[in-house]
Every structure is written in structure tokens, then in C-alpha cells.
VEXDREN-2710 file (C-alpha; in Angstrom, 1 decimal):
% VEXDREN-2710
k/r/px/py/pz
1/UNK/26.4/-141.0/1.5
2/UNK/23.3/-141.8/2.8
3/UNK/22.4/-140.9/6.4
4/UNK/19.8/-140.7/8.9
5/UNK/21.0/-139.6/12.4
6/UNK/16.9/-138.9/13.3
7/UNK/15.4/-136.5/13.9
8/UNK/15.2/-135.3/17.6
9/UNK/19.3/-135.7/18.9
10/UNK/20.1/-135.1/22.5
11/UNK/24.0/-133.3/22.9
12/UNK/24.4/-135.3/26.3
13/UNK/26.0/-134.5/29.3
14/UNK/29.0/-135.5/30.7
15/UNK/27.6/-137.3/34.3
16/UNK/30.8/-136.5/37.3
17/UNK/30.7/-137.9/40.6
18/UNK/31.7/-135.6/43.7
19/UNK/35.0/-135.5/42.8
20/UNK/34.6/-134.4/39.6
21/UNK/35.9/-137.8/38.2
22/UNK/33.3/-138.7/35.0
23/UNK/31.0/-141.5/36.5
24/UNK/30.5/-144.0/33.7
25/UNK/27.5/-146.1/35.3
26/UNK/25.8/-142.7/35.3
27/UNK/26.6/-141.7/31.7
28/UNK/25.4/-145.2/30.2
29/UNK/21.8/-145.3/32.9
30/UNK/22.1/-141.7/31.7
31/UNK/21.7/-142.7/27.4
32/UNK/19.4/-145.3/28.4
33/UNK/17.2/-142.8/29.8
34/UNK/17.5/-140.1/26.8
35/UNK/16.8/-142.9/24.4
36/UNK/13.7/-143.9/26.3
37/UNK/12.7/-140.5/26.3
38/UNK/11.8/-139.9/22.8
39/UNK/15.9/-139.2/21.9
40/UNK/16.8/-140.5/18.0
41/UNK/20.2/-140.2/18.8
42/UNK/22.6/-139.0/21.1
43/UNK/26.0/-136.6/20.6
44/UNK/28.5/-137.3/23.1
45/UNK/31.2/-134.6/24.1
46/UNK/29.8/-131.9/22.4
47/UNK/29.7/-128.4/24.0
48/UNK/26.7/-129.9/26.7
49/UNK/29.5/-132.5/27.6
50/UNK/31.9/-130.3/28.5
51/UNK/34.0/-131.5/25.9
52/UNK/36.9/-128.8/26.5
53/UNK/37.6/-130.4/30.1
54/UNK/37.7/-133.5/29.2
55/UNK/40.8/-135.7/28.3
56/UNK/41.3/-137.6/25.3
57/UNK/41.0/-141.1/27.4
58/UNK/37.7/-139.7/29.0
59/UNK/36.2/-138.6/25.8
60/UNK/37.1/-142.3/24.2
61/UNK/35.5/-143.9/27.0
62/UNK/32.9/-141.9/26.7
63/UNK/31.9/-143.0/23.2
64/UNK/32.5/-147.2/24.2
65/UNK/30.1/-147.1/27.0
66/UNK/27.4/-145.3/25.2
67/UNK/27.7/-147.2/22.1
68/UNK/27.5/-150.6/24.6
69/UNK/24.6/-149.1/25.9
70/UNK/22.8/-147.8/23.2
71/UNK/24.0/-149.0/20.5
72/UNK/21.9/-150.3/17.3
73/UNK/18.9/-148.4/19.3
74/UNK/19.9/-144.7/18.9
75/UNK/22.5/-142.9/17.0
76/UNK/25.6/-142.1/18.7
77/UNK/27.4/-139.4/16.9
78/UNK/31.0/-138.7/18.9
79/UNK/32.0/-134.8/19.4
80/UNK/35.2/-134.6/18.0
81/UNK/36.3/-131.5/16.6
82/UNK/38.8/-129.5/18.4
83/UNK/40.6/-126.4/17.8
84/UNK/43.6/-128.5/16.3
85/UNK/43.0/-130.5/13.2
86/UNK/45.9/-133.2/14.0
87/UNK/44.0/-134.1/17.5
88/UNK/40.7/-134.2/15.3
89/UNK/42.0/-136.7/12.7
90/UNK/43.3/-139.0/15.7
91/UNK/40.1/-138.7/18.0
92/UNK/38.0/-139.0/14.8
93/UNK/39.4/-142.2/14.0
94/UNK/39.8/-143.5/17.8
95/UNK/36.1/-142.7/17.9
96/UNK/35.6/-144.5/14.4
97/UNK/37.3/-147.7/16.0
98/UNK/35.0/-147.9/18.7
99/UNK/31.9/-148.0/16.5
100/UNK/30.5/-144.7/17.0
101/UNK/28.0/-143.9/14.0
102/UNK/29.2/-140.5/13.1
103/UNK/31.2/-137.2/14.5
104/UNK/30.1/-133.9/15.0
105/UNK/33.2/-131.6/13.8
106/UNK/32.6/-128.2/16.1
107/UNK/34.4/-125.2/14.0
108/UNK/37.9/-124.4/15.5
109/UNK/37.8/-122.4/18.4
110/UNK/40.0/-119.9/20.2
111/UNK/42.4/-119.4/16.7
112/UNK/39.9/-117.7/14.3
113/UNK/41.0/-119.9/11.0
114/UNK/39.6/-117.5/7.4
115/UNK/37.0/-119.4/5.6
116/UNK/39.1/-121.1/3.5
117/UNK/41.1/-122.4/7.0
118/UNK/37.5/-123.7/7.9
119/UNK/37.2/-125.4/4.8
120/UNK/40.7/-127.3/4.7
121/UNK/40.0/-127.9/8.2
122/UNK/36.5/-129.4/8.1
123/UNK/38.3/-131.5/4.8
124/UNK/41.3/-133.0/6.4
125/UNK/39.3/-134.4/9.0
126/UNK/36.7/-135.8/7.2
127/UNK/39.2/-137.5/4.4
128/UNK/40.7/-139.5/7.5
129/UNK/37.6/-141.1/8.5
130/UNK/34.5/-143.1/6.4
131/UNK/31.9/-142.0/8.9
132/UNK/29.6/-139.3/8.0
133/UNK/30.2/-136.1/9.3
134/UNK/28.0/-133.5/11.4
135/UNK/29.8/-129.8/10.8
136/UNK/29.0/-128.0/13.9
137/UNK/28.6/-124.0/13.4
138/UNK/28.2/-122.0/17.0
139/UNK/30.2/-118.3/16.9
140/UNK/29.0/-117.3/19.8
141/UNK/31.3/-119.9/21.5
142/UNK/34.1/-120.4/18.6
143/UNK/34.1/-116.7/17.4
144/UNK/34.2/-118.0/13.7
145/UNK/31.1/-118.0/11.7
146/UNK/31.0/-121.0/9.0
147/UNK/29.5/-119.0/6.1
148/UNK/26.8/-120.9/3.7
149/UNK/29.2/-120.6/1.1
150/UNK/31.9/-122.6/2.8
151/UNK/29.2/-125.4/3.8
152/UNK/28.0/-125.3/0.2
153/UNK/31.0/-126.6/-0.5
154/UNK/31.7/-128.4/2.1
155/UNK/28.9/-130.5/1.2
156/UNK/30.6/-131.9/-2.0
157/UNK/33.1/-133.9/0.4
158/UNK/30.7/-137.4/0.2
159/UNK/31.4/-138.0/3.9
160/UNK/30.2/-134.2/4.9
161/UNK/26.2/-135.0/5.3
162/UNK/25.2/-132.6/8.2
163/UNK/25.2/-129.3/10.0
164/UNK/24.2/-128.2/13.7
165/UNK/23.5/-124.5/13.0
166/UNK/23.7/-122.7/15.7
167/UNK/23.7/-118.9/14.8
168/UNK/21.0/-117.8/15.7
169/UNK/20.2/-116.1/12.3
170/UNK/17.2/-117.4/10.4
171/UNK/18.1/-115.5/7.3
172/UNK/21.4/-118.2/7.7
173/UNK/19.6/-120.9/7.7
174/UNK/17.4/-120.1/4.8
175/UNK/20.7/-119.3/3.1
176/UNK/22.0/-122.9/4.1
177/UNK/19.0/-124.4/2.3
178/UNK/18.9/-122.2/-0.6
179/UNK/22.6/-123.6/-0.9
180/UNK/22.8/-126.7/-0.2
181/UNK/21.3/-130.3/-1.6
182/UNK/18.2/-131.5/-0.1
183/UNK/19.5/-134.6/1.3
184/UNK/22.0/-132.4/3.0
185/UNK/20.5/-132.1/7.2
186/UNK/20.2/-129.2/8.9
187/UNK/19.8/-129.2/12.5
188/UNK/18.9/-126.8/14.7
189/UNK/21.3/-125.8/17.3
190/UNK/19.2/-124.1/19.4
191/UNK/15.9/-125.3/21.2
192/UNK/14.2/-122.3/21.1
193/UNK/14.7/-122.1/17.2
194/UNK/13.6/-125.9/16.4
195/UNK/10.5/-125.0/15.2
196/UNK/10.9/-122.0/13.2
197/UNK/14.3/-123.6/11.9
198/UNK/11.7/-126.8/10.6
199/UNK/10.0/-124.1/8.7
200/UNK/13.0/-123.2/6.7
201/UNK/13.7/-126.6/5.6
202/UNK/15.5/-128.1/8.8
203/UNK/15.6/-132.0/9.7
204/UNK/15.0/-131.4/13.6
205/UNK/17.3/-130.2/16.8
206/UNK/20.4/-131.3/18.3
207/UNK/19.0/-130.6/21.7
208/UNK/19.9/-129.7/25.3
209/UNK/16.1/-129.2/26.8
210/UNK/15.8/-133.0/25.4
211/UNK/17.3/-133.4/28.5
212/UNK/14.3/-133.3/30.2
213/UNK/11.0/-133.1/27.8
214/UNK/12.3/-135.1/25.2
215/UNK/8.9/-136.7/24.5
216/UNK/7.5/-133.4/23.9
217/UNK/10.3/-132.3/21.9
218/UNK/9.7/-135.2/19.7
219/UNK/5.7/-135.0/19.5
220/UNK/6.4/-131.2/18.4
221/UNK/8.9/-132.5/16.0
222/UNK/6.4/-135.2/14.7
223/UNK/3.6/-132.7/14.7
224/UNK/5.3/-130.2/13.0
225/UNK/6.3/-133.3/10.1
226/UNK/2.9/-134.4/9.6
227/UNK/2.0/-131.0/8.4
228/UNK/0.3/-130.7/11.8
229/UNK/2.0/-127.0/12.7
230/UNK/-1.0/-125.6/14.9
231/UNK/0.0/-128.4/17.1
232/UNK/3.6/-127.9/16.8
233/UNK/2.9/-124.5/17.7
234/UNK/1.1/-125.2/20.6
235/UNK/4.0/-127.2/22.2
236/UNK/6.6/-125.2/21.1
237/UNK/4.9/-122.4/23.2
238/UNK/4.0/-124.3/26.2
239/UNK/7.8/-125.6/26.3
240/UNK/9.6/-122.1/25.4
241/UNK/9.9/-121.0/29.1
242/UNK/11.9/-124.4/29.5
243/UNK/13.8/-123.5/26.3
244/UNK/14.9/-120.2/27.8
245/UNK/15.5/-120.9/31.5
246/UNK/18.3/-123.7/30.2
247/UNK/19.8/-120.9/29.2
248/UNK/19.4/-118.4/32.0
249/UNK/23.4/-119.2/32.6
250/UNK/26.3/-121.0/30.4
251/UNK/25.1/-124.7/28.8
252/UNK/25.2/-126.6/30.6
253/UNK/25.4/-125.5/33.8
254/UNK/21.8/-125.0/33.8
255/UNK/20.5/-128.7/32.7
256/UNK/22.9/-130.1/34.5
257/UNK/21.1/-128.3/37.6
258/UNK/18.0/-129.3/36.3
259/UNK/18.9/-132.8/36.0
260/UNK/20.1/-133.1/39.6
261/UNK/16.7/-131.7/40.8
262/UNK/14.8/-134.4/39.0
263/UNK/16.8/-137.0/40.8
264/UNK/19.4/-137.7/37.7
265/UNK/23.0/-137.4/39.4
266/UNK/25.2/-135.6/36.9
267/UNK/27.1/-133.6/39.4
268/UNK/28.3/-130.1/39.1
269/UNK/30.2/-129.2/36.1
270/UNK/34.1/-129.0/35.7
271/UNK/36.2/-125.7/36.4
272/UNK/36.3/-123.1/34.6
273/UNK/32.2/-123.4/34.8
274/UNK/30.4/-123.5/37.9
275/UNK/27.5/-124.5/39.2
276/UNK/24.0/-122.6/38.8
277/UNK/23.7/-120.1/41.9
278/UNK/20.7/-120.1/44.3
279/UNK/18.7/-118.2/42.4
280/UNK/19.3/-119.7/39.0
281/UNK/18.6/-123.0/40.7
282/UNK/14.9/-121.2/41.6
283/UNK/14.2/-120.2/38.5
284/UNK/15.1/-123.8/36.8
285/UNK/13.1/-125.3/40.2
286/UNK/9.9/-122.8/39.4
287/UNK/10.1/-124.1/35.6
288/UNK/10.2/-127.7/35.9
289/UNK/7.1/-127.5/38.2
290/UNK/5.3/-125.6/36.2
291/UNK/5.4/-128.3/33.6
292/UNK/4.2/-130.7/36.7
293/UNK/8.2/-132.1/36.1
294/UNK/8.9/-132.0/39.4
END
């Protein structure tokens, strides 16, 4: 299956109003803005959308209104995976039925499955669906490591075309590509990684600083493509101190903070995370202006 998600992919937020209820209007002026802003495509109720507090109605909502929005102009690639493969299959293909170009499958969370659980798991939901699938590897949240021998063979399922690697381990991702076909997309997981992840063979980022300088995100992505990498390397330095300070606290707690301050209302997020503190909020304040953001 052939697929082109893009290159530069922002894992949105979920927008709430004061009472915590998730404000639609927001979330679709919200895409608008993140495709104007040099995003490819957008993944909605991933980890950055808080995608364990919302509901299933919320999350299916979600998915229409960006698609209406954006739709046929970006990507939109719907966060699906949960830590039960029955709920995945049915919000897969709820998701599927609202015209959403693709799901991200995150690696079940919370019960540890063996590698061959992952496997079976990752299968079952991509058999129920004929949109192409984004696997989604982050054990620092799930406490389960996909292995590049699982997605090797992962990738012989036709509808299995993508992975958001977010290890943290280079030697993983050159083990990913040593493994896997070449029109198999690796994506970058982690902002601060993009670049050196590129050098290995990645596609581009599924990104949270995106958020905020997509359109130097993009021209470092573009840079780095045209075999321009003194350039890439020039704005992947001058943007790492943005690529860290999202980071100071929990994702997304601090873009969401960061958002607010540049006049986009998101809101705080929902319980069991809370907002940044004072002084988190200082540090993302001091970093936004010294990029002239703010």
C-alpha cells in the first residue's frame, strides 16, 4: 500500500474550554492554523491529545470536525490504539467511517503484552480496517518496547505502512531501517531527535514543538532533504532549546501552556495532568521570546 502521510505531522492537542468540556470551534480554528503553519498532516488523539481522558464520543468527534476542516488539504491520521484491542477494532473503523486517512495504533499500555501479544495485537486491528496504519512505539509511556523484529514483521501486513518511533535509541532506529523495506516510514517521535533520526533513514517527525514553529520545523525538514544538512543543522540548533523546554514537564502540559501564552485558547489539560506551574510557565515564557514568538 502506497502512502504518503508527509513529511512534517503535528500530534495535536485536544482544545477544552474552562470547564474542561473539549471546545470544537477551537480544535477545527486550531487544524486550520497547524496546516497553515507548515503541518503535512495532523494526528488527532494521540498522547499530545490526551487521548486517555477522552471518551469514545469525544474522540469520534474529534476526527469529523478536523476532517471537515482540513480535509483533502492535510493528512488526518486518527489515534486509535488503546490498551484493549476490541475497543481498537471498533474506534478504528468508527474513525474509518468518518473519512479519516489513516490511524496511528499506540502499543498497548498499562498490560505489558510479550512480543508476540504486540504482534497479534498490532494484526487484528489492522485486518479490521483498509486504512493504512501508523504503529506507534513510546515505552517510556506504555512500558513495552516494540522490538525491530516484531515491526519487521509487522510490515508484511499490506495495511501496516508506518512507525512513530519514539525510543529514544538511535541504534533502534538504525535497526528499524536495517530491517525494514524502504517504502516502509519511519517517523521520529521525538523533536529533539528529527534530525539525527533523518540521518538514519527517517521520513520526518510526528511533532509536538510543530505546535508553535512549524514553519521552521518544516524548512529544517526540507533542508535537511535537499541534501542541505549545514542548514538543517543550523535550525535544528537554534530551535533545540524549544525542543527541550516542551518537555520541561509531561506532554502536553507544556505546549499546551505555550499555546495559551501565544493567544491560542486550548485550556488546561484534563485530571490526572495539570497545568504547568509558575515557573514552568517562565521558562516556556523566556523560550518563546527568545525566538521573538512572543
Amino acid at each position: 500500500m502506497a502512502v504518503d502521510f508527509g513529511r512534517v505531522l503535528t500530534a495535536m492537542v485536544t482544545p477544552f474550554g474552562k470547564d474542561l468540556a473539549v471546545d470544537f470551534q477551537q480544535a477545527r480554528k486550531l487544524a486550520r492554523y497547524l496546516v497553515q503553519s507548515g503541518s503535512d498532516g495532523l494526528v488527532v488523539c494521540g498522547t499530545t491529545g490526551e487521548s486517555p481522558s477522552l471518551t469514545r464520543d469525544e474522540k469520534i468527534e474529534l476526527f469529523r470536525v478536523v476532517v471537515e476542516e482540513v480535509g483533502g488539504q492535510a493528512t488526518v491520521i486518527a489515534g486509535t490504539g488503546t490498551y484493549n484491542t476490541a475497543e481498537s477494532i471498533t474506534l478504528t473503523q468508527m474513525a474509518e467511517k468518518v473519512g479519516v486517512d489513516g490511524v496511528m495504533l499506540v502499543a498497548p499500555y498499562y498490560n505489558k503484552p510479550s512480543q508476540d501479544g504486540l504482534y497479534e495485537h498490532f494484526k487484528a486491528v489492522a485486518n479490521s480496517t483498509n486504512l493504512p496504519v501508523m504503529l506507534y512505539n513510546i515505552p517510556g509511556r506504555t512500558g513495552v518496547n516494540v522490538l525491530p523484529a516484531t515491526v519487521a514483521r509487522l510490515a508484511q501486513i499490506e495495511n501496516i505502512v508506518a512507525i512513530k518511533e519514539a525510543s529514544g535509541s538511535l541504534d533502534q532506529v538504525s535497526e528499524l531501517r536495517r530491517s525494514l523495506p524502504d517504502d516502509f516510514a519511519i517517523y521520529s517521535g521525538d523533536d529533539s531527535l528529527t534530525l539525527p533520526m533523518m540521518a538514519l533513514g527517517a521520513k520526518g517527525v510526528v511533532s509536538v514543538c510543530s505546535h508553535v514553529v512549524g514553519l521552521r520545523i518544516k524548512e529544517m525538514v526540507n533542508a535537511f532533504t535537499a541534501g542541505n544538512t549545514t542548514l538543517a543543522t543550523q535550525i535544528h540548533l537554534e530551535l533545540f532549546p524549544v525542543f527541550k523546554t516542551m518537555f520541561i514537564t509531561t506532554n502536553p502540559v507544556p505546549i499546551k501552556a505555550a499555546l495559551n501564552l501565544l493567544g491560542y485558547q486550548v485550556g488546561a489539560p484534563r485530571l490526572p495532568l495539570v497545568e504547568a506551574t509558575a515557573q514552568e510557565k517562565e521558562t516556556i515564557k523566556n523560550v518563546l521570546a527568545s525566538l521573538k514568538l512572543i
